[in-house]
PyMOL Python script that loads the backbone (N, CA, C, O; Angstrom):
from pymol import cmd

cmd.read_pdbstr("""\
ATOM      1  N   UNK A   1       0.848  -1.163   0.000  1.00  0.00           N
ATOM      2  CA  UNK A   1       0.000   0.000   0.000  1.00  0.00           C
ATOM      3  C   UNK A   1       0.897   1.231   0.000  1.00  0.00           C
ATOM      4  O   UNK A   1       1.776   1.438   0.837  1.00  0.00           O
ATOM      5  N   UNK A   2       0.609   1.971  -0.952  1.00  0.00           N
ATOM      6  CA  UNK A   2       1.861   3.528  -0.833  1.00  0.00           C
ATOM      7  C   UNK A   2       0.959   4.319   0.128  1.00  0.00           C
ATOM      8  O   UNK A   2      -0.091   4.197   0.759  1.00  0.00           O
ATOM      9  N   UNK A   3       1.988   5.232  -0.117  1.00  0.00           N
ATOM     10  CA  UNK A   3       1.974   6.476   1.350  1.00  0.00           C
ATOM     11  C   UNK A   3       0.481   7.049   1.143  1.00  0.00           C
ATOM     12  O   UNK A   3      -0.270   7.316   2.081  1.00  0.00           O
ATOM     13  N   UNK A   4       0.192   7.185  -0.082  1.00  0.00           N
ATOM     14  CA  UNK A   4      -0.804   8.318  -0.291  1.00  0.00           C
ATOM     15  C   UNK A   4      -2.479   7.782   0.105  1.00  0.00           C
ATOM     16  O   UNK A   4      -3.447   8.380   0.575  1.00  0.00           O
ATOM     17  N   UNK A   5      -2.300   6.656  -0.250  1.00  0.00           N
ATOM     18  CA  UNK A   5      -3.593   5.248  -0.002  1.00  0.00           C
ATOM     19  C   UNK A   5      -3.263   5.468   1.960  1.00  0.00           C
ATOM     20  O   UNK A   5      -4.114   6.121   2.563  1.00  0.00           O
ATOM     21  N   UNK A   6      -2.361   5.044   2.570  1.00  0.00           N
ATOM     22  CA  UNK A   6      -2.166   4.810   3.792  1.00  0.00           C
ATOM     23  C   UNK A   6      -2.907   6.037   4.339  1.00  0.00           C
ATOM     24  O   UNK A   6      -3.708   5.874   5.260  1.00  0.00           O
ATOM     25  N   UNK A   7      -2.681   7.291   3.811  1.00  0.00           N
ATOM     26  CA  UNK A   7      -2.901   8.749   4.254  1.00  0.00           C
ATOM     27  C   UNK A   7      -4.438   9.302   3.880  1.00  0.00           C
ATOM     28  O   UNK A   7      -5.006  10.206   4.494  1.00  0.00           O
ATOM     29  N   UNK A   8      -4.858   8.742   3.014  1.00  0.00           N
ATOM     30  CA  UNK A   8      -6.127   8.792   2.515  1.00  0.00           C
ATOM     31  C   UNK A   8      -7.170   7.463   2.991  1.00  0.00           C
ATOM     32  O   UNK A   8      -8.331   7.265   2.632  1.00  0.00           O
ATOM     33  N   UNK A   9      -6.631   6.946   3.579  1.00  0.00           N
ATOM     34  CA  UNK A   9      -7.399   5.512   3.688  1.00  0.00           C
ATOM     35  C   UNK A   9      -8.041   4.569   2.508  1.00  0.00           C
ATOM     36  O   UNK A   9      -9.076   3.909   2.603  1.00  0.00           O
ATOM     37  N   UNK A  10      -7.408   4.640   1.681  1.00  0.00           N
ATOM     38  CA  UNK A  10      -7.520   4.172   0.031  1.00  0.00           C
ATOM     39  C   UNK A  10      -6.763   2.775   0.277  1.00  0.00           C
ATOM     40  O   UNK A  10      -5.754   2.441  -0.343  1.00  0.00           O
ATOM     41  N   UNK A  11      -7.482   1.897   1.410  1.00  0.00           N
ATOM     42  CA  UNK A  11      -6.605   0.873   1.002  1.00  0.00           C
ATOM     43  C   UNK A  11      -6.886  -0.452   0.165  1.00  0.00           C
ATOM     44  O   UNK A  11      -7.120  -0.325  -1.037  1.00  0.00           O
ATOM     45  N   UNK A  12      -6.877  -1.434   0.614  1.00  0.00           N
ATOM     46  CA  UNK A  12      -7.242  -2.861  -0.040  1.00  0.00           C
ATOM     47  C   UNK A  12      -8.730  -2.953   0.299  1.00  0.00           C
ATOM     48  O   UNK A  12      -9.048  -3.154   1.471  1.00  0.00           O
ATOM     49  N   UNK A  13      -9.683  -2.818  -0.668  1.00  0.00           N
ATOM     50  CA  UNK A  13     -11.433  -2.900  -0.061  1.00  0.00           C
ATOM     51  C   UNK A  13     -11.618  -4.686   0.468  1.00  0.00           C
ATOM     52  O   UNK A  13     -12.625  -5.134   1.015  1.00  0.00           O
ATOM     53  N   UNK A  14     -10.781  -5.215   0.241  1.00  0.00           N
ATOM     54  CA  UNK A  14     -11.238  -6.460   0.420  1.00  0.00           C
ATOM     55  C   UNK A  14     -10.949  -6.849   2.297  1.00  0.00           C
ATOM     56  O   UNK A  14     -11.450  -7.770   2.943  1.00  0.00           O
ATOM     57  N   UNK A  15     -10.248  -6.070   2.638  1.00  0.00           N
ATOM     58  CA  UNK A  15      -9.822  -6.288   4.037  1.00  0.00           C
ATOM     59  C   UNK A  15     -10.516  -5.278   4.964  1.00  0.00           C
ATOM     60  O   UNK A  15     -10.404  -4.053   4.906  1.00  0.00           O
ATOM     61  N   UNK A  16     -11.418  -6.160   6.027  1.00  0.00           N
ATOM     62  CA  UNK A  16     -12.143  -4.728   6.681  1.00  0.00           C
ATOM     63  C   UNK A  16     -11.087  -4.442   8.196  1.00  0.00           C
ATOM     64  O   UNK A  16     -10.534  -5.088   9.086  1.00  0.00           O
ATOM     65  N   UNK A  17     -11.316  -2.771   7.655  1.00  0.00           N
ATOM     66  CA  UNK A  17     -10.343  -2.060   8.755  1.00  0.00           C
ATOM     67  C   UNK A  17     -10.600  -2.569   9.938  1.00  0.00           C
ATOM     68  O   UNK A  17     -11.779  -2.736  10.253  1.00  0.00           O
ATOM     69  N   UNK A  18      -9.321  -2.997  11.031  1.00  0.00           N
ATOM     70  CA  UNK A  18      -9.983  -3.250  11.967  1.00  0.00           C
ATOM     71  C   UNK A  18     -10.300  -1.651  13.257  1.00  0.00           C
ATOM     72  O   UNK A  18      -9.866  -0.505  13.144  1.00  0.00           O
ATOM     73  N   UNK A  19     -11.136  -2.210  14.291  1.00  0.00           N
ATOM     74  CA  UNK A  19     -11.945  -0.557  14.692  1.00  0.00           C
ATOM     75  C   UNK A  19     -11.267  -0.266  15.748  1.00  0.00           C
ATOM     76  O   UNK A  19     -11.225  -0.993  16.741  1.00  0.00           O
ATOM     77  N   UNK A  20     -10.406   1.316  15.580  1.00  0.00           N
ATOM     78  CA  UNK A  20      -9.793   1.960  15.985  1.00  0.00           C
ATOM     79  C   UNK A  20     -10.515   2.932  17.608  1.00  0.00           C
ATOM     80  O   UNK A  20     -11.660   3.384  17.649  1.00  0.00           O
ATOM     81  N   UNK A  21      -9.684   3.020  18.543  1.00  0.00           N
ATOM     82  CA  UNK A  21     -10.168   3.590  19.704  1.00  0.00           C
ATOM     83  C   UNK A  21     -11.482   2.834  20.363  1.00  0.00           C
ATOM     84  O   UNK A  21     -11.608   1.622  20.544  1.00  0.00           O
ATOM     85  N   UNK A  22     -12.348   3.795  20.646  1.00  0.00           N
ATOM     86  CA  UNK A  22     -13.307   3.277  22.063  1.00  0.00           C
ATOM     87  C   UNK A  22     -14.369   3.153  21.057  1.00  0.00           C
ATOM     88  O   UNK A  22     -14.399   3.528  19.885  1.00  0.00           O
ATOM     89  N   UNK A  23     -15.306   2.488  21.842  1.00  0.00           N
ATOM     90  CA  UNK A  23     -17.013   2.279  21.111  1.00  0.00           C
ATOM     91  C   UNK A  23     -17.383   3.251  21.716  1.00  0.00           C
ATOM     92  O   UNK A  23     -16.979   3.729  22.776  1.00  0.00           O
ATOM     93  N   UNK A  24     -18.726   3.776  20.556  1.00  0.00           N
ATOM     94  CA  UNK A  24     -19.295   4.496  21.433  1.00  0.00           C
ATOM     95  C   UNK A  24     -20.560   4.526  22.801  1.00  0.00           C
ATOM     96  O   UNK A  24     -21.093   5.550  23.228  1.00  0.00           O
ATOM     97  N   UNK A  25     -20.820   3.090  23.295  1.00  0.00           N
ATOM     98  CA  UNK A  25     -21.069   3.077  24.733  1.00  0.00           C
ATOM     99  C   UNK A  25     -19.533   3.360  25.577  1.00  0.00           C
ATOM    100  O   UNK A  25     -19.742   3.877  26.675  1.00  0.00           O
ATOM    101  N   UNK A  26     -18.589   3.209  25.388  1.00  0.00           N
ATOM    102  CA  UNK A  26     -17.399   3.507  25.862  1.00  0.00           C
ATOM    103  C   UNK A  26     -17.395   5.219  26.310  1.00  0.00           C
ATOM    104  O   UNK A  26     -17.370   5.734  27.428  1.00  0.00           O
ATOM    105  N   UNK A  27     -17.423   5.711  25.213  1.00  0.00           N
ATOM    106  CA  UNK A  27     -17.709   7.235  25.359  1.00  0.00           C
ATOM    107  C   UNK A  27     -17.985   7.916  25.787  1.00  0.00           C
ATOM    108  O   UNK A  27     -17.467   8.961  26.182  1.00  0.00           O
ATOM    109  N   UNK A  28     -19.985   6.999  25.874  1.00  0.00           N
ATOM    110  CA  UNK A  28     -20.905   8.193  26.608  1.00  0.00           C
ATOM    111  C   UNK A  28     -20.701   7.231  28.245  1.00  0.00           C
ATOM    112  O   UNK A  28     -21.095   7.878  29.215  1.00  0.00           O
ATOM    113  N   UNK A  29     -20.347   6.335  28.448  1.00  0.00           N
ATOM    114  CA  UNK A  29     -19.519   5.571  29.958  1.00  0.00           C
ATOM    115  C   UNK A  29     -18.698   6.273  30.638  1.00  0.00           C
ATOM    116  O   UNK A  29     -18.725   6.279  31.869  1.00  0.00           O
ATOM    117  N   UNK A  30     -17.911   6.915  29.982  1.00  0.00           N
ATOM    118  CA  UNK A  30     -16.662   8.287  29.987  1.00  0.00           C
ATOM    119  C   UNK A  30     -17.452   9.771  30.220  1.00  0.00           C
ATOM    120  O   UNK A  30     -17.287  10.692  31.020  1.00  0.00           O
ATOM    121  N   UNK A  31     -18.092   9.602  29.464  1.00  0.00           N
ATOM    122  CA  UNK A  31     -19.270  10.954  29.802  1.00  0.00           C
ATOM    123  C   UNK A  31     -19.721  11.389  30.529  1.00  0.00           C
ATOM    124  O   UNK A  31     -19.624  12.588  30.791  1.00  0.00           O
ATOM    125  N   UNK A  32     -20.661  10.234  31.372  1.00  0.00           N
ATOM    126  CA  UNK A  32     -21.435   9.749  32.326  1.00  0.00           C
ATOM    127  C   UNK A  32     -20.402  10.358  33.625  1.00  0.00           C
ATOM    128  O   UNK A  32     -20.479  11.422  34.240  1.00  0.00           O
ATOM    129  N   UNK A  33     -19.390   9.175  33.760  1.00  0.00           N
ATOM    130  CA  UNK A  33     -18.453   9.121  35.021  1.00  0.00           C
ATOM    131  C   UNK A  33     -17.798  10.800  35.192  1.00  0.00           C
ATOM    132  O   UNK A  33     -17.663  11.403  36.257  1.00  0.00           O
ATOM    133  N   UNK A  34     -17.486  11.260  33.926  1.00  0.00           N
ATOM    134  CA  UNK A  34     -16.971  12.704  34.315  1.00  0.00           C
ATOM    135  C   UNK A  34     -17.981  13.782  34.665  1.00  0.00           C
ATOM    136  O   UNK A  34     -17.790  14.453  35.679  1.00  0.00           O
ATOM    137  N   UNK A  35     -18.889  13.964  34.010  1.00  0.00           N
ATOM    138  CA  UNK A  35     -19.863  14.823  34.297  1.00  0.00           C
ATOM    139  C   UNK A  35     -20.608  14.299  35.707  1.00  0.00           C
ATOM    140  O   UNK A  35     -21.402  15.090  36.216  1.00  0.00           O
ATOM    141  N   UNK A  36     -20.468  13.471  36.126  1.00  0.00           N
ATOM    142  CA  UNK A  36     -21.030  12.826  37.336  1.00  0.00           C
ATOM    143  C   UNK A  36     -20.097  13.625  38.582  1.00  0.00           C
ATOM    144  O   UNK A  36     -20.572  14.459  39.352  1.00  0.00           O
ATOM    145  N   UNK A  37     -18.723  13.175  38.576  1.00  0.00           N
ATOM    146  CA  UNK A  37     -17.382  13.729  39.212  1.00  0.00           C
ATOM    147  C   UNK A  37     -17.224  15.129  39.256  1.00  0.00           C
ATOM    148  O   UNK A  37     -16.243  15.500  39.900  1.00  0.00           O
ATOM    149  N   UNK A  38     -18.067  16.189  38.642  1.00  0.00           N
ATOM    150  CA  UNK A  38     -17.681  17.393  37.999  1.00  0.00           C
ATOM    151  C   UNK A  38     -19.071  17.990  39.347  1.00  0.00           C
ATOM    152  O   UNK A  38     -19.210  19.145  39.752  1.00  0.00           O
ATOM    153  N   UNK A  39     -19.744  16.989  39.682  1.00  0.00           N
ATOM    154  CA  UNK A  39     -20.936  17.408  40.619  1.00  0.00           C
ATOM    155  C   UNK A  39     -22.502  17.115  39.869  1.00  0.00           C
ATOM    156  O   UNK A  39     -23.548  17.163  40.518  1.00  0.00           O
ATOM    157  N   UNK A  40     -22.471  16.954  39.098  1.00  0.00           N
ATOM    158  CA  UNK A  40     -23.899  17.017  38.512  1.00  0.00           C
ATOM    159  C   UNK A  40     -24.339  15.630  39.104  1.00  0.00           C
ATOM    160  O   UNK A  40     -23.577  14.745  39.496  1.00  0.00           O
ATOM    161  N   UNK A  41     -25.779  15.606  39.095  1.00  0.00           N
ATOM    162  CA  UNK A  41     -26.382  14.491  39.617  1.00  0.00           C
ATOM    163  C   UNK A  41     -26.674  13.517  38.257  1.00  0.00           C
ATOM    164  O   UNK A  41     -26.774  13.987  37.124  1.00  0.00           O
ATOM    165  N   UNK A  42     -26.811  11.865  38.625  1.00  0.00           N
ATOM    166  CA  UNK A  42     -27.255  10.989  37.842  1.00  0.00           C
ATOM    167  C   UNK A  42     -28.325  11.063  37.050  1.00  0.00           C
ATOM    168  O   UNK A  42     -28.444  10.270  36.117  1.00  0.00           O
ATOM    169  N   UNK A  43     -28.921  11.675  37.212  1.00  0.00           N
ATOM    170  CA  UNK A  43     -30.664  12.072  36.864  1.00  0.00           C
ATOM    171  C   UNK A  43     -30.608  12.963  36.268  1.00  0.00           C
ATOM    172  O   UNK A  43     -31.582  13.050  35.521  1.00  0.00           O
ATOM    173  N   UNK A  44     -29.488  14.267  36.125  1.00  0.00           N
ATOM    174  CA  UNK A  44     -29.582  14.989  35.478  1.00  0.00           C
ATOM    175  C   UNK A  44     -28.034  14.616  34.082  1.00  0.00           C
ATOM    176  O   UNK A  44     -27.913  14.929  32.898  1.00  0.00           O
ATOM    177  N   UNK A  45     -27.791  14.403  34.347  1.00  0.00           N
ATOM    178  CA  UNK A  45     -26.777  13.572  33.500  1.00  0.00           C
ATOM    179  C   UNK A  45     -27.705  12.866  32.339  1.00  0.00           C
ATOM    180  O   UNK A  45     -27.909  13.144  31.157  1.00  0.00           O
ATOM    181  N   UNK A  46     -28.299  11.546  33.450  1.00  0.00           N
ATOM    182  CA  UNK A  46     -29.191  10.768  31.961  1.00  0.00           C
ATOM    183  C   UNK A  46     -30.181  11.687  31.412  1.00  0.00           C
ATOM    184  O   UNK A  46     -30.620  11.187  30.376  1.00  0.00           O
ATOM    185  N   UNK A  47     -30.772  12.923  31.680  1.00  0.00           N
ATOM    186  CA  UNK A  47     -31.637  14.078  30.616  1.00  0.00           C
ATOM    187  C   UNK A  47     -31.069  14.453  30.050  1.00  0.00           C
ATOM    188  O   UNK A  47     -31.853  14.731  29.143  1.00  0.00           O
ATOM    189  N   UNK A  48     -29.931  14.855  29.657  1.00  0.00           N
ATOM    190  CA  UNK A  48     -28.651  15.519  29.262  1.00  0.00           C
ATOM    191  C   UNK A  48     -29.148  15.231  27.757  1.00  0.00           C
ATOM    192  O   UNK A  48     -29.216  14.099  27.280  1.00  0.00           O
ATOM    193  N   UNK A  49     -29.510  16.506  27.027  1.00  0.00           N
ATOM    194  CA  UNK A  49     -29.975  16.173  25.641  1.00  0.00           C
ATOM    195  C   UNK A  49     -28.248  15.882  24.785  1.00  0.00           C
ATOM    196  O   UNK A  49     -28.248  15.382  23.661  1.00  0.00           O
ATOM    197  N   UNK A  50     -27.338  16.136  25.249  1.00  0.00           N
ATOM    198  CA  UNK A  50     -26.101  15.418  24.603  1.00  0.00           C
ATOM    199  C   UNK A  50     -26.333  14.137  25.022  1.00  0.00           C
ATOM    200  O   UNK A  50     -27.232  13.809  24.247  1.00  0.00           O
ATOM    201  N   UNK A  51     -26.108  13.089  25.800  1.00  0.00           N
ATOM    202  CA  UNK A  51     -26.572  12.209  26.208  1.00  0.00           C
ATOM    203  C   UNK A  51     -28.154  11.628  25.413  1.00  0.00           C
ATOM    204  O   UNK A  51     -28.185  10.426  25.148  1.00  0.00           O
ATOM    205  N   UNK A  52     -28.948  12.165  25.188  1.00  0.00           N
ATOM    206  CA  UNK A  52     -29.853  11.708  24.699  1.00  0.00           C
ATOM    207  C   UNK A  52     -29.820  11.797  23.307  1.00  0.00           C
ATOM    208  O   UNK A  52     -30.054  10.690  22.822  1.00  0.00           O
ATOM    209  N   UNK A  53     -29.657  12.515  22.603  1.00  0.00           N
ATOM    210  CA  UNK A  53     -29.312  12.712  20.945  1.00  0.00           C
ATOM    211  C   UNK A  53     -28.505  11.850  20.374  1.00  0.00           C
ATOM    212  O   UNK A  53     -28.228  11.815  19.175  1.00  0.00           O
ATOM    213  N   UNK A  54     -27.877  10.710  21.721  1.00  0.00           N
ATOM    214  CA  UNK A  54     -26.661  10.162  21.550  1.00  0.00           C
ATOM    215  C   UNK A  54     -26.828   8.142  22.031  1.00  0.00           C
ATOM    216  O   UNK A  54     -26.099   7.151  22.078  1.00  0.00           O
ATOM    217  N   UNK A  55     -27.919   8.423  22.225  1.00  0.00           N
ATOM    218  CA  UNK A  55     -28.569   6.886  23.148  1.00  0.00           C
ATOM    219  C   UNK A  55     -29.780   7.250  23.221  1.00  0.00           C
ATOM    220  O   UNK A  55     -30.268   8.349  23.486  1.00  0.00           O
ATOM    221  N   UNK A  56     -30.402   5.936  22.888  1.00  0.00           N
ATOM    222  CA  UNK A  56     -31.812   5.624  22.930  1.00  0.00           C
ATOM    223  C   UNK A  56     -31.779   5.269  24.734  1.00  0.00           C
ATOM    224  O   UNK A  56     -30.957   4.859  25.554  1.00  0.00           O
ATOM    225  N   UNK A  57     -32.940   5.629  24.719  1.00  0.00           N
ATOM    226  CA  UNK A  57     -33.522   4.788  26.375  1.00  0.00           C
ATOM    227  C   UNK A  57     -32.759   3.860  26.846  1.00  0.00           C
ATOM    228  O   UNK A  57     -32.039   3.875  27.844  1.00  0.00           O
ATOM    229  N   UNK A  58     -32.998   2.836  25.880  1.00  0.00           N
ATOM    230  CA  UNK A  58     -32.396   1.147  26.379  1.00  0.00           C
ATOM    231  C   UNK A  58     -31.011   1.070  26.602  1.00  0.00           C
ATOM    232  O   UNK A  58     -30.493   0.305  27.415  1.00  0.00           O
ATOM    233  N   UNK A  59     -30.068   2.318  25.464  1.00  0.00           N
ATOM    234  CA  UNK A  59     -28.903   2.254  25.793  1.00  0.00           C
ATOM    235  C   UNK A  59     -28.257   3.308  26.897  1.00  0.00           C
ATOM    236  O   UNK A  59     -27.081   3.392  27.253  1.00  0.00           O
ATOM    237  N   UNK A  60     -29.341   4.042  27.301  1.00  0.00           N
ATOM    238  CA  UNK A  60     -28.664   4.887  28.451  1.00  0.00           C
ATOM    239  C   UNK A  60     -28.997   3.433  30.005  1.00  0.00           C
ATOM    240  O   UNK A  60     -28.295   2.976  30.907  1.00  0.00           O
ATOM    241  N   UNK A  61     -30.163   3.254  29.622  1.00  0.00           N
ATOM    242  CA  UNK A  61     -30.303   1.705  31.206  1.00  0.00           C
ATOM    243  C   UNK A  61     -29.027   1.089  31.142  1.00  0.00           C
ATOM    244  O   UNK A  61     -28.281   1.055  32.121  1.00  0.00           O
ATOM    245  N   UNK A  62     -28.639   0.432  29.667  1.00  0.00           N
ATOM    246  CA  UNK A  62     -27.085  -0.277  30.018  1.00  0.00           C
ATOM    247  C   UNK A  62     -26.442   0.838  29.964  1.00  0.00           C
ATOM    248  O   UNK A  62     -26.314   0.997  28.750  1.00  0.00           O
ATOM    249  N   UNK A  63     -25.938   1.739  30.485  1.00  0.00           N
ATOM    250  CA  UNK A  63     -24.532   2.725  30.490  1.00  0.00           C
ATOM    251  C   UNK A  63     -24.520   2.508  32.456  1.00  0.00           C
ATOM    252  O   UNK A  63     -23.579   2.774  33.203  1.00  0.00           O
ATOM    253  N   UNK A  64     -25.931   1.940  32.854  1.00  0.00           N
ATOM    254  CA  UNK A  64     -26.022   2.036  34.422  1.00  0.00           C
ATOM    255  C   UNK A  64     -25.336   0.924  35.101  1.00  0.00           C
ATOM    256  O   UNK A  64     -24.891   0.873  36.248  1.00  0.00           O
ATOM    257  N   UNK A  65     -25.340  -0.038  34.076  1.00  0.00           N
ATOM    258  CA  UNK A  65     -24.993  -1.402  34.192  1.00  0.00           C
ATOM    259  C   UNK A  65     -23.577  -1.824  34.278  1.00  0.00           C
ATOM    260  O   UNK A  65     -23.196  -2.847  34.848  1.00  0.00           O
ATOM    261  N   UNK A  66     -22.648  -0.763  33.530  1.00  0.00           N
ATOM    262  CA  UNK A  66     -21.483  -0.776  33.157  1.00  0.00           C
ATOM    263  C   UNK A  66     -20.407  -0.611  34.660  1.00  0.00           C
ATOM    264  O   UNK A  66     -20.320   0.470  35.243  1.00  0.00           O
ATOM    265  N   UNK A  67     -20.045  -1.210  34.881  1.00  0.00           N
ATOM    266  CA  UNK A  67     -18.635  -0.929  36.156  1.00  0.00           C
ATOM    267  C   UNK A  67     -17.928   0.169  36.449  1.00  0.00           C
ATOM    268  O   UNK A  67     -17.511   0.456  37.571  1.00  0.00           O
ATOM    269  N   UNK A  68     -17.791   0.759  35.518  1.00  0.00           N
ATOM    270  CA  UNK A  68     -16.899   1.846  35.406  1.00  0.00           C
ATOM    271  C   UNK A  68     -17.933   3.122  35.799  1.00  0.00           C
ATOM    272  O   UNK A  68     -17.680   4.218  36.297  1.00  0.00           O
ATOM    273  N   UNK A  69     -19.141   2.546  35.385  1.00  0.00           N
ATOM    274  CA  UNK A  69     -20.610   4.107  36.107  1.00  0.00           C
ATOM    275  C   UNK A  69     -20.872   3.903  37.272  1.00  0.00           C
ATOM    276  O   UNK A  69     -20.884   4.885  38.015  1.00  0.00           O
ATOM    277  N   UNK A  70     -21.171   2.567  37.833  1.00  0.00           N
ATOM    278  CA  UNK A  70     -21.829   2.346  39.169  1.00  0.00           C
ATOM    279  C   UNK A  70     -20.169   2.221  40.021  1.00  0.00           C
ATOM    280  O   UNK A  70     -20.439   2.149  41.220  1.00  0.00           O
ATOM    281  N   UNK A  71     -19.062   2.185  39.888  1.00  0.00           N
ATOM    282  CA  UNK A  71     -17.901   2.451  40.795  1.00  0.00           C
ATOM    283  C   UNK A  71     -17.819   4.001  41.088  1.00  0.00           C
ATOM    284  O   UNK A  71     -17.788   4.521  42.204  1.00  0.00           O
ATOM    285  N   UNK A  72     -17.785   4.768  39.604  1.00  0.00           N
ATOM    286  CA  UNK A  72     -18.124   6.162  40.167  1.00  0.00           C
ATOM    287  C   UNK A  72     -19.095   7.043  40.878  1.00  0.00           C
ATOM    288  O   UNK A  72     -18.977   8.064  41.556  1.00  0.00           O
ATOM    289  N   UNK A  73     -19.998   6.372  40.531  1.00  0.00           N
ATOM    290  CA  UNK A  73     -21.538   7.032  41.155  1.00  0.00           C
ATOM    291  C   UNK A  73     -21.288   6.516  42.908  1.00  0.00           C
ATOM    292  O   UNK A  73     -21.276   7.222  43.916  1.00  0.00           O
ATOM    293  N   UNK A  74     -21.105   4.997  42.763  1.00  0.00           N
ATOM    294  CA  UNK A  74     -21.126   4.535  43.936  1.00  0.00           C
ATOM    295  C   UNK A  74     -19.950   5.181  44.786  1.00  0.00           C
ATOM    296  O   UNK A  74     -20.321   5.919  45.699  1.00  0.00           O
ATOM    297  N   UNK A  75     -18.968   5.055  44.663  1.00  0.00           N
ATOM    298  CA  UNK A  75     -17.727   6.107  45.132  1.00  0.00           C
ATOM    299  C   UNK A  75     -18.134   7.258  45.668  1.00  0.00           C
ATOM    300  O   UNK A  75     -17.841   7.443  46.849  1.00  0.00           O
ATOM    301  N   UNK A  76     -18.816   8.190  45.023  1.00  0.00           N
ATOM    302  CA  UNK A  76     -19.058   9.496  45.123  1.00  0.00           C
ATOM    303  C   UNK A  76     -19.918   9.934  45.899  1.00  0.00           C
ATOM    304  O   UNK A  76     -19.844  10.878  46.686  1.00  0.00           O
ATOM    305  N   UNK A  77     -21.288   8.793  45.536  1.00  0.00           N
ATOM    306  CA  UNK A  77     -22.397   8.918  46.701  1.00  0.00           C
ATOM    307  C   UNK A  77     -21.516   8.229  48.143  1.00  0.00           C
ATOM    308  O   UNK A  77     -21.995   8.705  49.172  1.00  0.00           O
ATOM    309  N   UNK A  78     -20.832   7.640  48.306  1.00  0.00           N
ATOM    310  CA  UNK A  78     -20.446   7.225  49.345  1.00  0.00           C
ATOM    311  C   UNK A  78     -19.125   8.305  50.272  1.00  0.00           C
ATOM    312  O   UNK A  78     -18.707   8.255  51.429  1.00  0.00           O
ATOM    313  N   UNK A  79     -18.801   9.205  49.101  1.00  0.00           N
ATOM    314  CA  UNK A  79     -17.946  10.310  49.475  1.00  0.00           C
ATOM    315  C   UNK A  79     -19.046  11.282  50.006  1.00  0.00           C
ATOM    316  O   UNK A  79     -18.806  11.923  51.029  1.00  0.00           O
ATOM    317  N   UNK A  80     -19.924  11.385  49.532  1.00  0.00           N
ATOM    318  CA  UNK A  80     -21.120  12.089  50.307  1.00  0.00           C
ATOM    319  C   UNK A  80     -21.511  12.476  51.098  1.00  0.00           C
ATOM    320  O   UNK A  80     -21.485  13.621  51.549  1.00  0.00           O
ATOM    321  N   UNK A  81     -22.162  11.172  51.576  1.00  0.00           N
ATOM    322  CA  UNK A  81     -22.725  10.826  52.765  1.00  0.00           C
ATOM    323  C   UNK A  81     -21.521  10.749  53.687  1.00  0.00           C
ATOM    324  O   UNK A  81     -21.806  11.060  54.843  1.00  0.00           O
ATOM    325  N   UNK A  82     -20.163  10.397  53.472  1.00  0.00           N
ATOM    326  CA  UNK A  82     -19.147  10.582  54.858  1.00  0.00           C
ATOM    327  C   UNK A  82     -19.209  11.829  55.201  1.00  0.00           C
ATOM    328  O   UNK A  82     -19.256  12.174  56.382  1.00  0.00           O
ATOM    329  N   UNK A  83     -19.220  12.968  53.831  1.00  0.00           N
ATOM    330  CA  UNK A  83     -18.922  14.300  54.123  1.00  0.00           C
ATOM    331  C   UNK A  83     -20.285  14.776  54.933  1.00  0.00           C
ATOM    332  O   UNK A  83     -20.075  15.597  55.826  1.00  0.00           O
ATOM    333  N   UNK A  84     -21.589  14.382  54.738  1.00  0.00           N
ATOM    334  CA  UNK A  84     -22.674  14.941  55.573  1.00  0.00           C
ATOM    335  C   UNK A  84     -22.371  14.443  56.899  1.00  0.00           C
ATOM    336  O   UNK A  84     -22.403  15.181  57.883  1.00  0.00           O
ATOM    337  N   UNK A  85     -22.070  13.187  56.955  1.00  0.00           N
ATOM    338  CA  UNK A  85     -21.911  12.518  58.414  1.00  0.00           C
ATOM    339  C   UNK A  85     -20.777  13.187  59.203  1.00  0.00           C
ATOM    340  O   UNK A  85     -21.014  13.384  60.395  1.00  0.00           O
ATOM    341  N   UNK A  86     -19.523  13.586  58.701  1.00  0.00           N
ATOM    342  CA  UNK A  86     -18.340  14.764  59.362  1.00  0.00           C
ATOM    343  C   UNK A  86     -19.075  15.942  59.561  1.00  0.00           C
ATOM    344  O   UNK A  86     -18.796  16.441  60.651  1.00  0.00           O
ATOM    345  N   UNK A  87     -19.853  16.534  58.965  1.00  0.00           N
ATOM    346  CA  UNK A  87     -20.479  17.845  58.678  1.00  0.00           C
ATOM    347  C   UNK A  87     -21.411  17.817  60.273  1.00  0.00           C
ATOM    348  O   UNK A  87     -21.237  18.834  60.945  1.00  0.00           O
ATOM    349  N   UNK A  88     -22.354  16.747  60.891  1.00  0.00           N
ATOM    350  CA  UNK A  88     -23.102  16.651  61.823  1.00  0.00           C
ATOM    351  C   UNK A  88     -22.397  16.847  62.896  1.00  0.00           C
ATOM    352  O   UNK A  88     -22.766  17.787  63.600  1.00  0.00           O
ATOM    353  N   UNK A  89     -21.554  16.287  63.214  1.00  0.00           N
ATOM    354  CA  UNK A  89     -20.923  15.784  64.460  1.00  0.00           C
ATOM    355  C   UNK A  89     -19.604  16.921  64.753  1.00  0.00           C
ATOM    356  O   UNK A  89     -18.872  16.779  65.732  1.00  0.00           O
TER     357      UNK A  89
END
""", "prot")
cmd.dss("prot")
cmd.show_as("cartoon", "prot")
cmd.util.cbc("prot")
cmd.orient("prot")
């Protein structure tokens, strides 16, 4: 394959590219966890018309499902509630 095919993506049609970087449930998983961390709540996150323009219903339920959302959410709500519980006493 020459330079110019490599640079253009003009390559062999018979071979399918294999898929480069993250999926996109990967993404909006990444999305989720930062905008979550940043302070915004879960509930307002999944309304998030970026988020929605971007996942149907069914695929925002599995983004809840994913490890990497419920470690952060769970983390955070649990950073929470220590901080209200220091805050009382």
């Amino acid at each position: 394959m020459g330079f110019f095919s490599k640079l253009f993506g003009k390559g062999d049609g018979d071979r399918p590219e294999p898929s480069r970087g993250i999926s996109k449930e990967e993404a909006l998983a990444s999305y989720v966890v930062r905008e979550h961390r940043q302070g915004r709540s879960l509930e307002d996150i999944l309304d998030d018309p970026y988020l929605k323009n971007r996942a149907t219903d069914e695929q925002r339920l599995r983004l809840l499902e994913r490890p990497e959302v419920i470690r952060a959410v769970g983390e955070d709500t649990a950073a929470m509630a220590a901080e209200r519980v220091r805050d009382v006493t």
